[in-house]
C-alpha positions in Angstrom: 110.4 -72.0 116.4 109.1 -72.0 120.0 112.0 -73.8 121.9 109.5 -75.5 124.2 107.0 -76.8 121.6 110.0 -78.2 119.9 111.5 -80.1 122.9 108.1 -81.5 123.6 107.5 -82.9 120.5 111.1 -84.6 120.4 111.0 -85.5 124.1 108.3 -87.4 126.4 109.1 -87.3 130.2 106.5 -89.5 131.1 107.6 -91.3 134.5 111.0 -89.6 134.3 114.4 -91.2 135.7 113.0 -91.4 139.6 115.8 -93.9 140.2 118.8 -91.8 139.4 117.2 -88.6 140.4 116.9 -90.8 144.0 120.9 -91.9 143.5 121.7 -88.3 143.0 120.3 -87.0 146.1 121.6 -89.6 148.2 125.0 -89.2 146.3 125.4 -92.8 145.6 127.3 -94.5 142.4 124.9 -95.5 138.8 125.5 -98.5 136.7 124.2 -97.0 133.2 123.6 -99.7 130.3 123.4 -98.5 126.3 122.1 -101.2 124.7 121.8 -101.0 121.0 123.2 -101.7 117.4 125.9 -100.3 115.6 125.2 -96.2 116.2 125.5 -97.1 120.1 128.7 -99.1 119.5 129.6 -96.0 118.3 129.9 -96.5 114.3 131.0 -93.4 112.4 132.7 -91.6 115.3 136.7 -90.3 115.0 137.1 -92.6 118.3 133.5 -94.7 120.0 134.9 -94.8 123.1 135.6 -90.5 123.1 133.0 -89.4 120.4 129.9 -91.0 120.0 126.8 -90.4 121.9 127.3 -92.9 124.4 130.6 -91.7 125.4 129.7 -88.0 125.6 126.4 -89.2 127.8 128.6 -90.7 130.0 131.0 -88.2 130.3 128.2 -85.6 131.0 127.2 -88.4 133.6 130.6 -88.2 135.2 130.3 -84.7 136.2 127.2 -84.5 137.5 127.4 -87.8 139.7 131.2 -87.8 139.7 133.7 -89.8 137.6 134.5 -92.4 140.3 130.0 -92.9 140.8 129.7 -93.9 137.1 130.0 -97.1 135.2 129.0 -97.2 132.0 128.1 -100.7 129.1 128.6 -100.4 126.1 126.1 -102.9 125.1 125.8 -101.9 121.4 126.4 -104.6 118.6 126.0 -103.8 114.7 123.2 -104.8 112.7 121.5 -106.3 115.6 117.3 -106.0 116.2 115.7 -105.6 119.5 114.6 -109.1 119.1 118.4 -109.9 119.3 118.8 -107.3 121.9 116.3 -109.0 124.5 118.0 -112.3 124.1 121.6 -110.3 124.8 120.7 -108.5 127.7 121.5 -110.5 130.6 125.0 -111.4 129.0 126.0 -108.0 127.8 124.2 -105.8 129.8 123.8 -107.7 133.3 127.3 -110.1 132.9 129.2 -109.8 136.2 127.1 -107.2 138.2 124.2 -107.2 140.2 122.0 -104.6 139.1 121.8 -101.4 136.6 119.9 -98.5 137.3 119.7 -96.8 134.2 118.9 -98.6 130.5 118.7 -96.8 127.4 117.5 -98.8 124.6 118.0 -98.3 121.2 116.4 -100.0 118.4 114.3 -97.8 116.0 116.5 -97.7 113.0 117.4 -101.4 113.3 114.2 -102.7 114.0 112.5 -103.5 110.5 108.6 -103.5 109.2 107.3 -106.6 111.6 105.3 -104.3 114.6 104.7 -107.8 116.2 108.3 -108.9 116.3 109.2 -105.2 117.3 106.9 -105.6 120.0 108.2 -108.8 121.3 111.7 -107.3 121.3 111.4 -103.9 122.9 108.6 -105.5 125.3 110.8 -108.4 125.9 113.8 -106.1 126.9 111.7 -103.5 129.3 109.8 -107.0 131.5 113.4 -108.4 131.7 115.1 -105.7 132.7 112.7 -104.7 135.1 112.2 -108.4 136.8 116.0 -107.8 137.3 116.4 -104.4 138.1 112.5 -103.5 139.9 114.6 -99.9 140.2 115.9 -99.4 137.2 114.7 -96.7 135.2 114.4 -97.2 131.4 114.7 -94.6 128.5 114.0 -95.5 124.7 116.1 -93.3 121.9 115.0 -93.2 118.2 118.0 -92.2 116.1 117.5 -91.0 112.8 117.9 -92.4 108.9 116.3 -91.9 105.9 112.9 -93.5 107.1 112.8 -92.2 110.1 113.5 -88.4 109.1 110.0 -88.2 107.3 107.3 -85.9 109.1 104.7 -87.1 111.3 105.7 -90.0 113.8 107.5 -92.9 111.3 106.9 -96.5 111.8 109.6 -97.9 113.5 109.3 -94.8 116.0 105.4 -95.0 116.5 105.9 -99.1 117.1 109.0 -98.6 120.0 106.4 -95.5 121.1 103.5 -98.2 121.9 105.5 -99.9 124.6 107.1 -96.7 126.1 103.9 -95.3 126.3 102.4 -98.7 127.8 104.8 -98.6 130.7 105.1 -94.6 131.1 108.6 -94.3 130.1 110.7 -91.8 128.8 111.9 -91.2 125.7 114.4 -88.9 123.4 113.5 -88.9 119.7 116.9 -87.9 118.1 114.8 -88.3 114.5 112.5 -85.4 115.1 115.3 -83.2 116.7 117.4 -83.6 113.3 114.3 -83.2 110.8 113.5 -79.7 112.1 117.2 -79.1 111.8 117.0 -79.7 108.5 113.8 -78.0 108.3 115.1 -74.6 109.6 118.3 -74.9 107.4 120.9 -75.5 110.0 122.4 -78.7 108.7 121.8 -81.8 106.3 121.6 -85.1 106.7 124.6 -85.8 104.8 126.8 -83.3 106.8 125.7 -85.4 110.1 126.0 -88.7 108.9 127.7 -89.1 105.7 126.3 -92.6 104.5 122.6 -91.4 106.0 122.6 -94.1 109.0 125.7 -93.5 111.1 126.9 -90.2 112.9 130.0 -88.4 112.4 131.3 -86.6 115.4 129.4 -83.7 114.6 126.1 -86.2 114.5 126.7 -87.5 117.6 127.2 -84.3 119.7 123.7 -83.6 118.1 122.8 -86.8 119.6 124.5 -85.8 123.1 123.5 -82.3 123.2 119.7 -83.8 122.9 120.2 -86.5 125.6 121.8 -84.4 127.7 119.6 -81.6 127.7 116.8 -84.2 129.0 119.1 -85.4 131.8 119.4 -81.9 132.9 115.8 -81.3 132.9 114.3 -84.2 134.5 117.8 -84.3 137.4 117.5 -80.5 137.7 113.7 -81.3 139.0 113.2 -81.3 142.6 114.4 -85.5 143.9 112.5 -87.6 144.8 112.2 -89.7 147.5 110.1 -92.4 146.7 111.2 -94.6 143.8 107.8 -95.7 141.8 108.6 -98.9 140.6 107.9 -99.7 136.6 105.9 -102.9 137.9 106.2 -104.3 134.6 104.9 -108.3 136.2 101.9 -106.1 137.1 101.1 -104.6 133.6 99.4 -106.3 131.5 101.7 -107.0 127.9 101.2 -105.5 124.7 102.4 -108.9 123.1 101.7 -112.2 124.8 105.3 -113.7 123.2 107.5 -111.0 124.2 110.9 -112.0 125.0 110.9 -110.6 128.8 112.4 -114.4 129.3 114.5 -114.5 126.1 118.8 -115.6 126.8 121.6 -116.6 125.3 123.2 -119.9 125.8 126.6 -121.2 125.6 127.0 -123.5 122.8 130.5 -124.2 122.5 130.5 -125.7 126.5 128.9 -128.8 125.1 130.6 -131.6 124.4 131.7 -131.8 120.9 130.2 -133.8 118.7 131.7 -136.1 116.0 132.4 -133.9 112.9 132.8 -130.7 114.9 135.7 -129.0 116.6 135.8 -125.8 118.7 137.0 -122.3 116.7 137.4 -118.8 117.3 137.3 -116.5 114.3 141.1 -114.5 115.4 142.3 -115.3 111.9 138.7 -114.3 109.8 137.5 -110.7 109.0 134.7 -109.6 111.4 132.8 -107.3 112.0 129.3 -107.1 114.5 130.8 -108.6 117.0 133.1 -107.4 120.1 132.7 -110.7 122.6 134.1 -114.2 122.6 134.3 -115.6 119.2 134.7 -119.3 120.1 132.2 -121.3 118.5 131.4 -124.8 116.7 132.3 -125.1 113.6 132.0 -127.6 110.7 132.2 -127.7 107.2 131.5 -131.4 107.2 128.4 -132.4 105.2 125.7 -134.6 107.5 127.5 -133.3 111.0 124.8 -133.0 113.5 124.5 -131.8 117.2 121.2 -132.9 119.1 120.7 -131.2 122.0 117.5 -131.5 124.9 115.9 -128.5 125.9 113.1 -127.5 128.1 112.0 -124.3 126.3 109.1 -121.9 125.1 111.0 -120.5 122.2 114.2 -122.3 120.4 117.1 -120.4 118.0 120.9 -120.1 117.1 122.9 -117.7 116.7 125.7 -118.3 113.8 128.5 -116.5 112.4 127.6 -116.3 108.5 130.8 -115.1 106.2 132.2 -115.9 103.1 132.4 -119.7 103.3 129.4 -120.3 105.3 126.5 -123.2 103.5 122.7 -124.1 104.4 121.8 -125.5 107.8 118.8 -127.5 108.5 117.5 -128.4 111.7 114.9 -130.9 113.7 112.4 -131.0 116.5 111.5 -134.2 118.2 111.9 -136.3 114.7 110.2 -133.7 112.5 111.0 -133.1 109.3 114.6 -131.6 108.5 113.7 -127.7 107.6 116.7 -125.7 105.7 117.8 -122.4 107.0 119.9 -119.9 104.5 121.0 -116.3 105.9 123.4 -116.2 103.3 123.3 -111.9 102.3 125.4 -109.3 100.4 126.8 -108.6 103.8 128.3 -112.3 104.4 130.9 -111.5 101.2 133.3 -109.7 103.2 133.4 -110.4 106.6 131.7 -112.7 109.1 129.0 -111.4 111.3 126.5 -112.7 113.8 123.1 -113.7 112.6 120.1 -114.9 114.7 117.8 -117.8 113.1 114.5 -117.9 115.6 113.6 -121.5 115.0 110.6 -122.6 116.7 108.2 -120.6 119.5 105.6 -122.4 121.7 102.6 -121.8 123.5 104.6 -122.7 126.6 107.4 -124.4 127.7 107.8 -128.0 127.3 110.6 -130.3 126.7 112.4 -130.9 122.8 115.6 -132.4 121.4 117.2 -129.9 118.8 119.4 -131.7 116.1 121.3 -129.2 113.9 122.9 -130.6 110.7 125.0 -129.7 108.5 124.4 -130.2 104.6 126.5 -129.8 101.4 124.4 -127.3 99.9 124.7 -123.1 99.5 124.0 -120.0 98.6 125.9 -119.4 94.9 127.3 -116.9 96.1 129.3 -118.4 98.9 132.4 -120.1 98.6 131.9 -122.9 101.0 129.3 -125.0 103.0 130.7 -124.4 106.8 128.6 -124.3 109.6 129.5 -121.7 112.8 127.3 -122.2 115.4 128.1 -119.5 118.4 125.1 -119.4 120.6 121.9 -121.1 121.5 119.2 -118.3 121.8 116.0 -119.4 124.5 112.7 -118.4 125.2 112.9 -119.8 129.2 109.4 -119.6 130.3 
């Protein structure tokens, strides 16, 4: 296998990482954000915060730039879609700091079979970031599972590939590198990641060794000294309802309304979910919040579990529609779950009322209502 046929076909350079080659040269500190699902939270590894590909990027980070010049996000949340991931970005990525100057993005395994809603995600996240961070460099990573390990370039991979392309940015396919692993008999897919999503240890220094072998090459390369802006505002989108203005909204801050009280979920099983649990909760049939927005998208974010019932929700009068995430995955533990509820041409002015009902899903035990976050389209 010619070694630099291979790395081409796993890795495009494109614009490269100007940014931090720039910081290098002028020996200054990098705020790096990993925003993700569950294999950048670290899932599978002995320890996330020692042995999963995050960590070991940013410990490779450390010695090139220094330990004390390197702060590092873990911005990485289970089960979560880039659709999620462009409405968490300013709070988990940009919460309490000015700027970044590196984002990697990882969604390909997560993301599922909607290109449109891909789009709007990974499109969403690139315009946002880069309307508040002009600087920052950007670098998509495709990990690997059983769809994405078939040949050619799969689905999920060709969609996040679209917008990388669109805005000349880099990315690391960690899917191809393991296929031709596989191919050449080095490893299998079990012996990397045992239940075919998440990395072992062994996975994820797969992972690293890839990444970091692209850092090297493109920071090894002579610096520049002019930083080409993305100039996302100046590119025309791929998707005209991308989520480059999507947010999340504190919900529990308003006042509470009658048949609600304030919760956190310290006494529930969890999983999904590192941050503030503190939330609205019901399990009052008929409760209702109404709340006035001036939006161009509207959604919720809700902890669903083992006791959690139907919703149903109104716009401006309409009629009451039901909403039921109820899955397999709500039997043991609580999670977050995004419900996207209404999207508009543009922004304009609405009163949300959320309500309660006494229905369920049969296989849920009760009919509460969590309500954690309001998730906006601003503009």
């Amino acid at each position: 296998m010619n070694a630099q046929t291979e790395y081409g076909r796993e890795v495009q350079v494109r614009r490269g990482l100007p940014n931090l080659q720039a910081r290098r040269q002028r020996n200054e500190p990098i705020i790096v954000g990993f925003l993700g699902g569950s294999i950048t939270e670290g899932y599978g590894a002995k320890d996330p915060d020692t042995g999963c590909y995050r960590a070991l990027t940013g410990q490779y980070l450390q010695n090139v730039f220094g330990s004390d010049n390197v702060t590092c996000i873990n911005a990485g949340v289970g089960g979560t879609t880039s659709t999620f991931g462009a409405h968490r970005f300013q709070e988990h990525v940009m919460s309490g700091i000015s700027s970044i100057d590196l984002l990697f993005v990882e969604f390909s395994v997560n993301d599922g079979a909607d290109r449109e809603e891909s789009i709007r995600g990974v499109e969403g996240i690139v315009r946002q970031c880069n309307r508040l961070n002009p600087q920052a460099d950007i670098c998509f990573l495709y990990t690997a599972d059983d769809d994405n390990l078939g040949e050619g370039l799969p689905f999920n991979i060709a969609v996040h590939e679209e917008v990388a392309a669109h805005y000349n940015l880099p990315s690391v396919n960690f899917a191809a590198h393991v296929r031709g692993m596989i191919r050449e008999g080095e490893t299998t897919w079990e012996e990397l990641a045992p239940d075919r999503t998440h990395p072992n240890d062994a996975g994820y220094a797969v992972y690293a060794d890839r990444l970091t072998t692209f850092l090297g090459t493109v920071l090894s390369e002579e610096a520049v000294t002019d930083v080409h802006l993305i100039q996302a505002a100046a590119t025309a989108p791929l998707e005209a309802n991308n989520l480059a203005y999507a947010a999340m909204q504190d919900i529990a801050g308003l006042a509470t309304p009658d048949g609600f009280s304030l919760r956190d979920l310290s006494q529930e099983p969890i999983m999904n979910w590192r941050y503030d649990s503190t939330h609205l909760f019901t399990d009052q049939p008929g409760a209702e919040l109404t709340i006035g927005l001036q939006v161009k998208g509207i959604g919720v974010l809700a902890m669903w579990g083992p006791k959690s019932g139907i919703f149903e929700y109104s716009v401006n009068g309409s009629a009451y529609k039901q909403v039921n995430m109820f899955d397999e995955w709500c039997l043991g533990a609580y999670r977050p779950i995004i419900s996207q509820l209404e999207l508009y041409e543009e922004a304009q002015s609405i009163r949300l009322s959320i309500r309660n009902t006494a229905s369920k899903d049969e296989r849920s035990i009760g009919n509460e209502l969590r309500l954690l976050k309001l998730l906006v389209i601003e503009e």
